[in-house]
N, C-alpha and C positions, 0 to 999 in steps of 0.2 A: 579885115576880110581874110588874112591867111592865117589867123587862129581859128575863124570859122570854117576854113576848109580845112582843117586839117584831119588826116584821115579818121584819129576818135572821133573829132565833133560828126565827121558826116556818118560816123557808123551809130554814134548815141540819137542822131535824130533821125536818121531813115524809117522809113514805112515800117511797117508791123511784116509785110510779103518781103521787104528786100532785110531786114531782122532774121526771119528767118533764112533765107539763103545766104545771107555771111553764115549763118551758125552752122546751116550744114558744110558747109564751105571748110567753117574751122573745124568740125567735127572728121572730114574726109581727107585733111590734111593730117589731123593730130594721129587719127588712123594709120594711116597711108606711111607716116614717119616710124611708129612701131613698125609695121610691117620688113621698112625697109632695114632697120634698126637690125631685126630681129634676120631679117635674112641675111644679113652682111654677114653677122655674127657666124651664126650656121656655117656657111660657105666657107668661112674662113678655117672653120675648124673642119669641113669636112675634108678641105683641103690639104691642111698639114697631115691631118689622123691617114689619109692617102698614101700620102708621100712617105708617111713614117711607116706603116704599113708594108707598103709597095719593099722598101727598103732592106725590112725584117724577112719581107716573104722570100727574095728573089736573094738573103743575102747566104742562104746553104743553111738553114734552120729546119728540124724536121718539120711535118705539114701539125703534127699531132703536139708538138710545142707552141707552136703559131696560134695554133686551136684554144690552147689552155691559156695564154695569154690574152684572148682578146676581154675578155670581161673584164679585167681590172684596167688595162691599157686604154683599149677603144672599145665602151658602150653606147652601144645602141649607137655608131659609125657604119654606112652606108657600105665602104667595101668590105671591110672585114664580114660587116652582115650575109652578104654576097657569097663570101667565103665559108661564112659557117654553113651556109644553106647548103653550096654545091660541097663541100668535102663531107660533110653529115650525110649525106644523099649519097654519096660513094663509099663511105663504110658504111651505111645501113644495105645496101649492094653488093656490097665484098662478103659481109658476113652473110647473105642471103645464099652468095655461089660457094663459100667455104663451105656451107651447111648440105647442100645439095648437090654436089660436085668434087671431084676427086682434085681438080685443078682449082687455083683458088684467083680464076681471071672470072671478071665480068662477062658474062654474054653481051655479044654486041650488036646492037640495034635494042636492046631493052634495058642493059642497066644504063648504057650512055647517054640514051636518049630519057632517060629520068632523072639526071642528073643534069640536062642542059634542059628540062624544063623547069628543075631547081631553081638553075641560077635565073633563069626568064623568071620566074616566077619572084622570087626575091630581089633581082633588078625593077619589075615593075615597081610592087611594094615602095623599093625606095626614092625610086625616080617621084611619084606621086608624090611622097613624103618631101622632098625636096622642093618641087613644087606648087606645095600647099601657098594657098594664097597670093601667086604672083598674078590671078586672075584680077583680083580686087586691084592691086597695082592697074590693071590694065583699064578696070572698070573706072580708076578714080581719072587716070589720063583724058580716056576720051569723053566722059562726061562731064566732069568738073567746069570746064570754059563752058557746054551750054547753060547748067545750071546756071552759074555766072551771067553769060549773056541775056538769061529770062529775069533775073533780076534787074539787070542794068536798064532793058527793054521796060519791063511795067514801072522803071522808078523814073524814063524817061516819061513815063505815059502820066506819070502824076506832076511831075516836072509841067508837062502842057497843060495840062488841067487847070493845074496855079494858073499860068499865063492868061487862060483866059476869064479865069474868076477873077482875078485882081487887074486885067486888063494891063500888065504892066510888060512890058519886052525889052527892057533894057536886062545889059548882059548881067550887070549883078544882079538883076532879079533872077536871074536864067542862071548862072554858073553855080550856085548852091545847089539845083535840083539834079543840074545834070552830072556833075562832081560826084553828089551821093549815087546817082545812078553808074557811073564808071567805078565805085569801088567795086563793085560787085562784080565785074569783068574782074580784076586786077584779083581779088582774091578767089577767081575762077582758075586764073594762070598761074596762081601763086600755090594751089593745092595738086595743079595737072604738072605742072611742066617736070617736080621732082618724081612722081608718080612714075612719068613716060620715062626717064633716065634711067630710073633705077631698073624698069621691068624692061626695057632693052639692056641692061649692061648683065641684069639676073639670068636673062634666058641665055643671053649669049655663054655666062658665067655655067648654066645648067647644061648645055649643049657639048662643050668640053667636060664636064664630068660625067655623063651618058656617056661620052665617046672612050673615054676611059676606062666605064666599068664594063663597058662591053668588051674592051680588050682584051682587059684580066681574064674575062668571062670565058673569053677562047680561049688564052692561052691555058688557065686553069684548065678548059676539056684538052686540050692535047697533053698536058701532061698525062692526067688519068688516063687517058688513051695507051697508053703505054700497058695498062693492065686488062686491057679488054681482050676478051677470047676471040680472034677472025675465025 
């Protein structure tokens, strides 16, 4: 009886309906696992590339060195990216008031506020980019246990069916149907619960680095501020 229940045998003889819900099952885990694979990764790196960044920026380097270094250092890195956008946007600015103006300050209210829709504009861009696919994380969390439980439900429903075709109610007749029927919950939870962990500990993980590029974001417009015409 307990090589019969064991969770192969009940998964080689289930229904054709609970066959497939393990398979999407496996299929929303094996997913779900890349994703998260793949996100940890990311994070990890956008975090050092951050720090090492953050580091260089604030350590008295000129801005125009900073600049030329990101592409071999940090590409395609979420602040630095940040950075390119808003300082490219204040010299494309600076040389627009050199060109037209004896002083060589920004006008203020229009070069600065082109520059801080720079960085909004290249913060979105990243934030998105960061957050590509924690949805699915979220999608596999709260779906997975029902699918689960519609499998577990119609393998109960054939479970009964036996009972009453063969007329037989004893428990070993009964505990093979409904055994196959509770795998399909178990690898409901077994696909949701890593899902819901990771897309709470991501976002919390996204939530701190938003709040950081937004910093930089300011503190980069006060510095240029400094060059702006009142």
């Amino acid at each position: 009886m307990s090589g019969e229940l064991s969770v192969w045998n009940l998964v080689m003889h289930a229904g054709p309906v609970v066959k497939v819900v393990l398979a999407l099952l496996g299929l929303l885990s094996v997913m779900s696992w890349a994703v998260i694979f793949n996100k940890w990764r990311l994070y990890r790196k956008t975090r050092r590339e951050a720090e090492e960044f953050s580091t260089a920026f604030w350590g008295g380097k000129d801005m125009d060195a900073v600049l030329a270094g990101i592409p071999q250092r940090y590409p395609d890195s979420p602040l630095p990216n940040i950075f390119q956008a808003g300082y490219r946007e204040f010299m494309r600015q600076k040389r627009d008031a050199t060109q037209t103006q004896a002083m060589r300050k920004i006008i203020a209210g229009g070069g600065l506020d082109g520059i801080r829709r720079a960085l909004d504009a290249a913060l979105s861009r990243e934030m998105e980019r960061l957050a590509r696919h924690l949805a699915f994380l979220a999608t596999v969390g709260s779906t997975s246990p029902f699918i689960g439980l519609f499998g577990t439900v119609w393998g109960i429903m054939n479970a009964f069916q036996g009972i009453a075709l063969t007329k037989n109610t004893s428990l070993a007749a009964v505990a093979p149907g409904i055994a196959e029927a509770l795998v399909a919950t178990a690898f409901g939870l077994v696909a949701a619960i890593p899902a819901v962990v990771a897309y709470n500990k991501f976002t919390a993980d996204l939530k701190r680095m938003a709040a950081n590029m937004e910093q930089f974001s300011s503190e980069f417009l006060n510095i240029v501020s400094r060059y702006v015409k009142e």
